[in-house]
C-alpha positions as CSV (number, residue, x, y, z in Angstrom):
1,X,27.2,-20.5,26.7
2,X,24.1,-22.6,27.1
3,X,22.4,-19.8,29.0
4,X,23.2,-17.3,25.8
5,X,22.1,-19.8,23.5
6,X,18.7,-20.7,25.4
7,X,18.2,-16.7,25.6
8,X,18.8,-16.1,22.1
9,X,16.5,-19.0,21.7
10,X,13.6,-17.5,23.4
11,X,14.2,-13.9,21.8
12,X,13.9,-15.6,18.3
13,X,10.5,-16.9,19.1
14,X,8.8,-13.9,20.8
15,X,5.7,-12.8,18.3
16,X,6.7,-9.6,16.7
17,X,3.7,-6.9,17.0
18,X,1.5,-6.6,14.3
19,X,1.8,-4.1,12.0
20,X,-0.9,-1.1,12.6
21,X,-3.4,-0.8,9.5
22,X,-5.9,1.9,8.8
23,X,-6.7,1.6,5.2
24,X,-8.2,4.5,3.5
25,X,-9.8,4.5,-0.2
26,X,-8.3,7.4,-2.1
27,X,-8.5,6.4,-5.7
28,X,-10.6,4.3,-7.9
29,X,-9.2,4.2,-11.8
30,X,-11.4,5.5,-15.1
31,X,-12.4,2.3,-16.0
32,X,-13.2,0.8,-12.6
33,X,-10.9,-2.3,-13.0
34,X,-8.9,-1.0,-9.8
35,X,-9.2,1.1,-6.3
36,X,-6.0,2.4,-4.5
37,X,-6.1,2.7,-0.4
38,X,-3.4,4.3,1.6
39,X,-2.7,3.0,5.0
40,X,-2.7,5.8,6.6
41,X,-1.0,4.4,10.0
42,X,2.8,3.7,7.5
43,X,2.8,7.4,6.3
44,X,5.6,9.0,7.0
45,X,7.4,12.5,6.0
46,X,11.1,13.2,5.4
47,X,13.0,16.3,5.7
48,X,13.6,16.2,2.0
49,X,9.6,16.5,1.5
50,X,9.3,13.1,0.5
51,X,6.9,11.0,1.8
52,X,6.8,7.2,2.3
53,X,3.6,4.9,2.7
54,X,1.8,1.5,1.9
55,X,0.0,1.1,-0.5
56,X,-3.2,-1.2,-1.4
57,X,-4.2,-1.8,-4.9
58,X,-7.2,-3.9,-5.5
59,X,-8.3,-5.3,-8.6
60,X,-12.1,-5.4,-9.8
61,X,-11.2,-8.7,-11.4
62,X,-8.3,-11.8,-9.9
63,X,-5.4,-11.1,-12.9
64,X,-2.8,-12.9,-13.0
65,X,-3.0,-15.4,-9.9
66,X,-3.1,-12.1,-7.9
67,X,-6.4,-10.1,-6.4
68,X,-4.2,-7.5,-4.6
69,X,-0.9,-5.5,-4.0
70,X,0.9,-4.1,-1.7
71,X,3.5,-1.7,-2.0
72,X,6.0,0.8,-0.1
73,X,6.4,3.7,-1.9
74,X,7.7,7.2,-1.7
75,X,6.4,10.1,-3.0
76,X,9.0,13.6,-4.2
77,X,6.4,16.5,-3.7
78,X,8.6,18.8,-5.7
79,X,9.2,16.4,-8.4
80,X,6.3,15.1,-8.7
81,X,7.7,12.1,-8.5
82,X,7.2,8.1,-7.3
83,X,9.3,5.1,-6.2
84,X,7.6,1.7,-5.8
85,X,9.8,-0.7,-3.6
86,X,8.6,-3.3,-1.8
87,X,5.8,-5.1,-2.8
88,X,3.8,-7.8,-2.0
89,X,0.7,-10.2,-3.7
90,X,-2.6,-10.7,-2.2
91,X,-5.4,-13.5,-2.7
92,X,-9.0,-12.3,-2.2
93,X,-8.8,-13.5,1.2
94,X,-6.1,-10.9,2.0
95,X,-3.4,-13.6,2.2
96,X,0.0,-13.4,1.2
97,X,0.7,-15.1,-2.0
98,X,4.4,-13.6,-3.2
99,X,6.6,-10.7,-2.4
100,X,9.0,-8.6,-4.4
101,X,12.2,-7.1,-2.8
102,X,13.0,-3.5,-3.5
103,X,14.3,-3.1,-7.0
104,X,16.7,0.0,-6.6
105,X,17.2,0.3,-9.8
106,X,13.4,1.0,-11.4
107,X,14.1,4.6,-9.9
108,X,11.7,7.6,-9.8
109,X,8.9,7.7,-12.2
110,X,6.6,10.8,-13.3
111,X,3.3,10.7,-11.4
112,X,0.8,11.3,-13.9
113,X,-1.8,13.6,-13.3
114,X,-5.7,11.8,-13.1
115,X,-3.8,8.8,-12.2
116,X,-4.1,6.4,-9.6
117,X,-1.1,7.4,-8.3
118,X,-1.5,11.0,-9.2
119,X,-4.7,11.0,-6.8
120,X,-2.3,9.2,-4.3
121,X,0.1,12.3,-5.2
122,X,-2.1,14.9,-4.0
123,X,-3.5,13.2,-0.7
124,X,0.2,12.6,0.3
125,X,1.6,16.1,-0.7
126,X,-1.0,18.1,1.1
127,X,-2.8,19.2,-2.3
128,X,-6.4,17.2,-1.2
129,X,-7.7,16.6,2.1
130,X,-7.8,12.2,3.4
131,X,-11.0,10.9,2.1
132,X,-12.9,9.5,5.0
133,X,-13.9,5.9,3.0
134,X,-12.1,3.8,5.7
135,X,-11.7,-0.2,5.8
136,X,-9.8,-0.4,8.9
137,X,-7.1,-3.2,9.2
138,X,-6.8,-6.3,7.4
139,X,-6.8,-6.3,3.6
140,X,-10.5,-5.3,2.4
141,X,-10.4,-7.0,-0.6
142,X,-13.6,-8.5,-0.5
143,X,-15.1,-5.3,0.6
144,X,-13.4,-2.7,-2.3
145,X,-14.4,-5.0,-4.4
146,X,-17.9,-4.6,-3.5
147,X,-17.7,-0.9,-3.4
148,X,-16.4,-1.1,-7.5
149,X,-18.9,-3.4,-8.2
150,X,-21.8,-0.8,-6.6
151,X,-20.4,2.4,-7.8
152,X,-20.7,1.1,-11.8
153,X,-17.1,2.1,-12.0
């Protein structure tokens, strides 16, 4: 018994791998107050044509407490269609403030075309090639934020 409990013990405090990140830019809205980055190491594809992957919104200006989110979502290519789960909130540092469990019952929404999540739409369904803006791993707030701030968007 002691011997299971001691193992157990040890299990519990092995480190967990981090999670891979390669964080691509693939949207930046109208009016410049956000940028959307797909990390393009959590995409995934299901025989039902969805596709699942995180994604990294980061605001032009702190809102709310919050500089930055993170969200699992899923994409319907033939209904054009999203689902945001999971989601976390980000300081400028990159560190986690807060995190939101799935909320099954927000369901699908519409993507809307010239969205955010519209560009996000076409990347993941095949429709538009990966941009090649990459950040790498970490969250780049600091460093989208500079890219807005340059662009004049």
């Amino acid at each position: 018994m002691k011997l299971q409990l001691l193992a157990a013990l040890m299990l519990s405090t092995v480190a967990t791998p981090a999670l891979a990140e390669d964080w691509v830019l693939v949207s930046a809205s109208a009016d410049g107050g956000a940028a959307v980055l797909i990390d393009v190491d959590s995409m995934t594809d299901a025989a039902d044509g969805t596709h699942g992957m995180r994604l990294l919104t980061v605001l032009k200006v702190r809102t709310q407490s919050l500089d930055a989110l993170i969200s699992e979502v899923r994409i319907d290519c033939s209904a054009n269609t999203i689902r945001v789960g999971r989601t976390s909130s980000h300081d400028a540092t990159g560190k986690q403030l807060a995190v939101e469990e799935d909320r099954p019952e927000f369901g699908w929404d519409p993507v809307k075309d010239g969205s955010n999540y519209g560009t996000v739409a076409m990347v993941a369904c095949g429709k538009t090639e990966m941009p090649t803006e990459r950040y790498g791993a970490g969250v780049p707030v600091a460093a989208v934020r500079e890219r807005l701030e340059k662009s004049g968007s």
